[in-house]
C-alpha positions as CSV (number, residue, x, y, z in Angstrom):
1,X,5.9,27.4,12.4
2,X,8.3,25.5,10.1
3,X,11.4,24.8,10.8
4,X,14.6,22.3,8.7
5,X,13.4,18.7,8.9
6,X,11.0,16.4,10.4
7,X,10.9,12.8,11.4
8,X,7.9,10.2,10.1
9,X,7.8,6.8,11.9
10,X,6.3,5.3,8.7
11,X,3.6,1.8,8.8
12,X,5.0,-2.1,8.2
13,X,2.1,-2.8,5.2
14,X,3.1,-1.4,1.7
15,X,-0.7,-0.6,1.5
16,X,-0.4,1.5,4.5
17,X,2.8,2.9,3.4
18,X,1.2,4.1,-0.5
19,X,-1.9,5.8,1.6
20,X,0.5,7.4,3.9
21,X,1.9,9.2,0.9
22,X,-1.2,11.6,1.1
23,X,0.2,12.6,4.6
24,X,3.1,13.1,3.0
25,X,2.1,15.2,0.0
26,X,0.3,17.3,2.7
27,X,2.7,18.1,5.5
28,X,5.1,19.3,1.9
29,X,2.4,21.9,0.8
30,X,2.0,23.0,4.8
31,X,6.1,22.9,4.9
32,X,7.9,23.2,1.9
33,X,11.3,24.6,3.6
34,X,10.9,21.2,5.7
35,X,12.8,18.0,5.5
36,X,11.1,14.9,5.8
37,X,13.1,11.8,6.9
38,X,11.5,8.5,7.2
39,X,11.6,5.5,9.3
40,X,10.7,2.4,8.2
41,X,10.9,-1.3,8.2
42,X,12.7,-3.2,5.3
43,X,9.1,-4.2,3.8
44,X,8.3,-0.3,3.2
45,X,10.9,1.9,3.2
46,X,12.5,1.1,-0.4
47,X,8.9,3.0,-1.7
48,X,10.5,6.1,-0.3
49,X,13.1,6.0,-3.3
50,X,9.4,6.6,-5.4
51,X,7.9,9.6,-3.3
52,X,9.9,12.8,-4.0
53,X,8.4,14.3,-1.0
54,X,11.1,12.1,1.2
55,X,14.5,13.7,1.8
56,X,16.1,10.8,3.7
57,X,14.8,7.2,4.0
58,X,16.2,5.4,7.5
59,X,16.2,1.6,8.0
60,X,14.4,0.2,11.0
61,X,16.4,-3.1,10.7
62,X,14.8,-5.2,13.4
63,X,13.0,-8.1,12.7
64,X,8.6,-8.1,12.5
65,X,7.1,-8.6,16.1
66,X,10.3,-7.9,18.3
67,X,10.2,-5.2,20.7
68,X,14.1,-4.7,20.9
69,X,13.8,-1.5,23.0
70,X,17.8,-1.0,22.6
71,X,17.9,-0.9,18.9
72,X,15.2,1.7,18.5
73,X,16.2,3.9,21.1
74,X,19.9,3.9,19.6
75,X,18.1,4.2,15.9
76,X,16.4,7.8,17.4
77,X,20.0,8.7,18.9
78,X,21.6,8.6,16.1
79,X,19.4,11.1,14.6
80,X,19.2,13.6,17.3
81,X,21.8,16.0,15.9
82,X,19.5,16.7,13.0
83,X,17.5,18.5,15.4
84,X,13.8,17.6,14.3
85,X,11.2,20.0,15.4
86,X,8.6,17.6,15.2
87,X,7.8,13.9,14.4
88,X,4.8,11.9,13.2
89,X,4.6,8.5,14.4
90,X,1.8,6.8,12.2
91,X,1.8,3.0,13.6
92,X,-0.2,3.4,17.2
93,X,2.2,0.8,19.0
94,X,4.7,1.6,22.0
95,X,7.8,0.6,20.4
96,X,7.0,2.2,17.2
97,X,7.2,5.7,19.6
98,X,11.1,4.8,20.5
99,X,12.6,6.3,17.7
100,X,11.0,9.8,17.7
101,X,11.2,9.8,21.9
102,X,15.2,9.1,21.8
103,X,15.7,11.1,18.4
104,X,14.7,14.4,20.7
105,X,12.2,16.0,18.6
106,X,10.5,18.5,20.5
107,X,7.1,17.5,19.2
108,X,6.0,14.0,18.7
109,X,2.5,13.8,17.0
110,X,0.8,10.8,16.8
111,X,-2.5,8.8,18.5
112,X,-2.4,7.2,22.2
113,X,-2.3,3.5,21.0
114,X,-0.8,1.5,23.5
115,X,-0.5,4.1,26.4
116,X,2.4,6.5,25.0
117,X,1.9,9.2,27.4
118,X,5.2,10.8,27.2
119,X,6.7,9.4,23.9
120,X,3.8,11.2,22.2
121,X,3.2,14.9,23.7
122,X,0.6,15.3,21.2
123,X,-2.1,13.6,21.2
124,X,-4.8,12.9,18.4
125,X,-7.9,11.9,18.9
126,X,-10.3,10.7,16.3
127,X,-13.4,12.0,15.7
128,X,-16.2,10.4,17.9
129,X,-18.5,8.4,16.6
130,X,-16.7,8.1,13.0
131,X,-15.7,5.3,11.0
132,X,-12.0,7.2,9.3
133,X,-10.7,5.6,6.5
134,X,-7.1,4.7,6.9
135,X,-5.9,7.9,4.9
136,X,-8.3,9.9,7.1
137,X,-6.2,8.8,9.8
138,X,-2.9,9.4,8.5
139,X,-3.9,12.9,7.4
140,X,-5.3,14.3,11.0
141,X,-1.7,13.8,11.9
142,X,-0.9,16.5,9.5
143,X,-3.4,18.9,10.4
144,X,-3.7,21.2,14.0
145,X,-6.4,20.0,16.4
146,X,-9.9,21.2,15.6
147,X,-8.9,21.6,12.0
148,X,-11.5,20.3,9.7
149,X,-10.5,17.1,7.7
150,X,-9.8,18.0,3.6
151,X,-10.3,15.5,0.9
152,X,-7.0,13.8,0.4
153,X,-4.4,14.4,-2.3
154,X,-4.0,10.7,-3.8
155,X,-0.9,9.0,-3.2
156,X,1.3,9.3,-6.6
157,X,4.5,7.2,-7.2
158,X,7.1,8.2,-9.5
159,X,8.0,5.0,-11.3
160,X,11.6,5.0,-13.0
161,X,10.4,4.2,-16.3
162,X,13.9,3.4,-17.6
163,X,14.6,0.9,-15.0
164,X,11.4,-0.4,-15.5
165,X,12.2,-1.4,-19.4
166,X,15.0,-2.9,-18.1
167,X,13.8,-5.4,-16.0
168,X,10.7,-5.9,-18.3
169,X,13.2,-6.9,-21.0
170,X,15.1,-8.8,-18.6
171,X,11.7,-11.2,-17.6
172,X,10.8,-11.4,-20.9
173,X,8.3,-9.2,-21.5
174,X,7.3,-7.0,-24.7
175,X,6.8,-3.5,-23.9
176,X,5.1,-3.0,-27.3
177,X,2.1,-4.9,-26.4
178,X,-1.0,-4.1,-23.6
179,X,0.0,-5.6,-20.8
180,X,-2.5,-7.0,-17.7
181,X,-1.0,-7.7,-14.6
182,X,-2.6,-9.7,-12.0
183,X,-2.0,-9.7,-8.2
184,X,-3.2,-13.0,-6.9
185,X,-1.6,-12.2,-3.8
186,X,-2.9,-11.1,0.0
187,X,-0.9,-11.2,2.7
188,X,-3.7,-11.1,5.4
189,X,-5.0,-14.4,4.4
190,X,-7.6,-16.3,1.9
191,X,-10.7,-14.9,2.5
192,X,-8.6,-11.8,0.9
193,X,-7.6,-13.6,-2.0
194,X,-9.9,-14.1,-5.6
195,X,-10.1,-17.3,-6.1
196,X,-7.3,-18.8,-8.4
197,X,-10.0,-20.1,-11.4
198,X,-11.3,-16.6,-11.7
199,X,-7.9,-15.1,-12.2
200,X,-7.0,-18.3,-14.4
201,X,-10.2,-17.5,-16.6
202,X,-9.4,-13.3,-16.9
203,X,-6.1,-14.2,-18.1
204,X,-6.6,-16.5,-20.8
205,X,-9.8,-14.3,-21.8
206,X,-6.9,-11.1,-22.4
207,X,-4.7,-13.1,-24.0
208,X,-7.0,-14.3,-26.4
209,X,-7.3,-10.2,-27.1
210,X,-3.7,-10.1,-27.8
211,X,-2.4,-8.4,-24.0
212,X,0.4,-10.5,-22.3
213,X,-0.6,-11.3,-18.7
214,X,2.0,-10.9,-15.9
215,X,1.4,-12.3,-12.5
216,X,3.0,-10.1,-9.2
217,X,3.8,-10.7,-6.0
218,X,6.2,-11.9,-3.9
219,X,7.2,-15.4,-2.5
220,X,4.7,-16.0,-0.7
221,X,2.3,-15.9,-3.7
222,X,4.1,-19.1,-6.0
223,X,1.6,-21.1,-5.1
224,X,-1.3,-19.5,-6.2
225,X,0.4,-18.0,-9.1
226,X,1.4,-21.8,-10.3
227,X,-2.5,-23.1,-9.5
228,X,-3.4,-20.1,-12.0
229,X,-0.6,-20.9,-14.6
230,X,-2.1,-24.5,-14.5
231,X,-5.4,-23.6,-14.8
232,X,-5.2,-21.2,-17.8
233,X,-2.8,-23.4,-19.8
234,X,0.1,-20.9,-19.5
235,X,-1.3,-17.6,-20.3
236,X,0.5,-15.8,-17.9
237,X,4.2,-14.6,-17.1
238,X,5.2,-15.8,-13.8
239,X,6.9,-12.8,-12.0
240,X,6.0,-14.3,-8.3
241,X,8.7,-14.1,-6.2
242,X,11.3,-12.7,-9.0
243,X,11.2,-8.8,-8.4
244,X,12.3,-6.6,-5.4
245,X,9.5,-4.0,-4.2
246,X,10.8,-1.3,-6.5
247,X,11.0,-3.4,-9.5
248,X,7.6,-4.1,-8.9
249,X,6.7,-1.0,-8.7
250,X,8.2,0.4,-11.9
251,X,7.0,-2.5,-14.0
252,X,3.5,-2.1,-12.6
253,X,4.0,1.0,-14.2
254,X,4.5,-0.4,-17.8
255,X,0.9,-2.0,-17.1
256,X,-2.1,-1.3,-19.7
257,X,-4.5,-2.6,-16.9
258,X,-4.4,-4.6,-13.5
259,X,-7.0,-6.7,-11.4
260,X,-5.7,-6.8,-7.6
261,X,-6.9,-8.0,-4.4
262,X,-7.1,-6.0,-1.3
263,X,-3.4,-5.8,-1.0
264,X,-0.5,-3.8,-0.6
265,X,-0.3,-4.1,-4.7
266,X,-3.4,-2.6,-4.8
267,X,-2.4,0.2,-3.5
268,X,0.7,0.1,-5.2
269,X,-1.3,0.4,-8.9
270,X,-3.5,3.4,-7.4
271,X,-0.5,5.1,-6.5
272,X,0.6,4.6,-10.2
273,X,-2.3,6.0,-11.8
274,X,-3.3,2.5,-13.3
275,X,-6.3,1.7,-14.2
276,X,-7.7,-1.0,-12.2
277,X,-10.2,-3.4,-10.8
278,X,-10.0,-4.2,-6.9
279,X,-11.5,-7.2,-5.8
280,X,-13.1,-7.0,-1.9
281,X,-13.5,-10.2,-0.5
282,X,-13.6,-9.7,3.4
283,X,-12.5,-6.0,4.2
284,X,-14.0,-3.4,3.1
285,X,-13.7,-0.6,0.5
286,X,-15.2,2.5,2.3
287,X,-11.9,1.4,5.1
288,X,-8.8,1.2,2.8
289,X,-9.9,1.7,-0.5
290,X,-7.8,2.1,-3.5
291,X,-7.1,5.8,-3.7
292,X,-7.5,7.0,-7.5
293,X,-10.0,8.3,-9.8
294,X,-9.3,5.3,-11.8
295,X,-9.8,2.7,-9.8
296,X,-12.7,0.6,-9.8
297,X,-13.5,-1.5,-5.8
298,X,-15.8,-4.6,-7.0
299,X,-17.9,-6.0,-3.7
300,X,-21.1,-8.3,-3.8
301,X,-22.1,-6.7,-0.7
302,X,-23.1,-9.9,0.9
303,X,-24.8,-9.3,4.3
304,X,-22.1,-11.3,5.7
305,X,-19.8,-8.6,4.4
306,X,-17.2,-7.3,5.7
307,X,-16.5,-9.6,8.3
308,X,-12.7,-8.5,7.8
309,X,-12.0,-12.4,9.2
310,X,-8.5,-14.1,7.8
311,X,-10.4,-16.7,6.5
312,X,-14.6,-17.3,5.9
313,X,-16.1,-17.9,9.6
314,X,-18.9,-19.2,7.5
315,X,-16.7,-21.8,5.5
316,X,-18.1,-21.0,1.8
317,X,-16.1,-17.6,0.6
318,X,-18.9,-16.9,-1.4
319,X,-18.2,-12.8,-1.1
320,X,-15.2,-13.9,-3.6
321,X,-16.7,-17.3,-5.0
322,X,-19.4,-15.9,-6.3
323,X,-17.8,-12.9,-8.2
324,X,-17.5,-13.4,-11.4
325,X,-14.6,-12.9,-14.2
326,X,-17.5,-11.3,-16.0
327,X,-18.6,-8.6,-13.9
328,X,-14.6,-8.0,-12.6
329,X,-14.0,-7.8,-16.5
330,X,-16.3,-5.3,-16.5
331,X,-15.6,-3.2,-14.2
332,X,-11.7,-3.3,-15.8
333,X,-13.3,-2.4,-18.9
334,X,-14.7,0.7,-17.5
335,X,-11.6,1.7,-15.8
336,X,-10.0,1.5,-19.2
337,X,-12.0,4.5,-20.2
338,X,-11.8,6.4,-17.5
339,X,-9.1,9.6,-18.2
């Protein structure tokens, strides 16, 4: 049964937000006479403006970490006179169930997380016994129970290649030329995060090939973009901390090539079609990994590996010390050629 719209309480992490886009993609072939609104904090929901599949994106405006039961249920109220059919609430936690409880739709699909007997009337279960990949579990959502799990259509992200010229001209960078962009960044923590020399060392050895090398991220990633502008003389254009999301996004998409981290860029450059090298430190690419046909997970495979810790329990970080701008060069190489 279809019916006029439906209601996705969408994830916190960009990362989790660009896999989530296969659900998406899904739930529109199943539906295609159906509306989907989204829900979403400030740190996701401007990607909606880059899936098509979204008709309306809706601001959860409440700060990370606060439970703020009277702000979410009000959020669902005002939405109950679109008259969802059914809701997908992808986060697991009991707040995140507020919105679609209060917003009355009559089915609220999701997993039990943190008891939400009630908010969600029904239940998924995951398979037993088997490790799902993070898209795996956004996908069972879409499907009926019992219904066998199909390969996932990749995220793709319409970048607004006009605006993106823009703001490359704007930052100072030449569209004419192959471009390398490097995301230094991680937001879980440093045993997530390449080590700043290796990066330093990639850049200067595409510049010296004639690409211009743009670094990407967002505040939080100055300092290690400034430890790699030292350390390769300048070869790189600073864009840390100068670009929304979405001009992120669409610049990425100007890109010849980029080397990422586990991160929500990561994802980001998947979703773009990019080709790209994805460096696993601590986590592990058979969990979340980058979700294109031309992207590339690099792993030494240590037997330490993953231990999916914030930073090294074992105080040496060799899973990312010891891989090499050679072999991540590499692997970019190869990802070049790949259609």
């Amino acid at each position: 049964m279809s019916a006029a719209r439906a209601l996705i309480v969408g994830p916190a992490w960009v990362g989790d937000m660009v896999m989530a886009h296969s659900l998406f993609r899904l739930l529109n072939v199943r539906h295609p006479d159906r509306a989907l609104d989204l829900i979403a904090p400030p740190a996701t929901l401007p990607l909606a403006a880059r899936m098509p599949e979204i008709a309306d994106a809706v601001a959860l405006a409440i700060p990370h970490g606060r439970l703020a039961l009277r702000e979410r249920l009000a959020l669902g109220r005002r939405l109950r006179d679109r008259g969802y059919a059914q809701a997908y609430v992808l986060p697991r936690s009991f707040k995140s169930a507020l919105p679609a409880w209060a917003s009355g739709a009559k089915r609220r699909t999701g997993y039990l997380g943190e008891a939400r007997y009630g908010l969600i009337n029904d239940i998924r279960h995951e398979p037993p016994g088997g490790k799902l990949k993070t898209v795996d579990r956004f996908l069972l959502l879409g499907l009926e129970p019992g219904e066998a799990l199909p390969a996932p259509e990749p995220p793709r992200l319409i970048a607004d290649r006009a605006a993106g010229a823009l703001c490359a001209e704007r930052l100072g960078i030449d569209t004419g030329a192959p471009l390398l962009a490097l995301c230094p960044g991680a937001e879980y923590g440093s045993a997530k995060r390449w080590p700043a020399r290796h990066f330093a060392q990639l850049a200067q050895n595409y510049r010296a090939r004639g690409y211009q090398v743009m670094l990407l991220g967002g505040p939080r990633d100055c300092q290690i973009a400034q430890s790699i502008q030292g350390l390769s003389h300048h070869a790189c254009i600073d864009l840390t901390g100068r670009t929304t999301l979405l001009e992120a996004v669409d610049l990425m998409a100007q890109a010849t090539a980029v080397v990422s981290n586990d991160s929500g860029l990561m994802h980001v450059a998947a979703g773009l079609h990019r080709p790209l090298a994805a460096v696993f430190g601590s986590s592990d690419p058979h969990h979340t990994p980058p979700l294109d046909d031309r992207a590339i997970p690099i792993t030494l495979g240590l037997p330490c590996s993953p231990c999916f810790a914030r930073t090294c329990p074992l105080g040496h970080l060799r899973c990312l010390e010891d891989l090499t701008p050679e072999r991540v060069e590499a692997a970019l190489e190869k990802a070049l050629l790949l259609p």
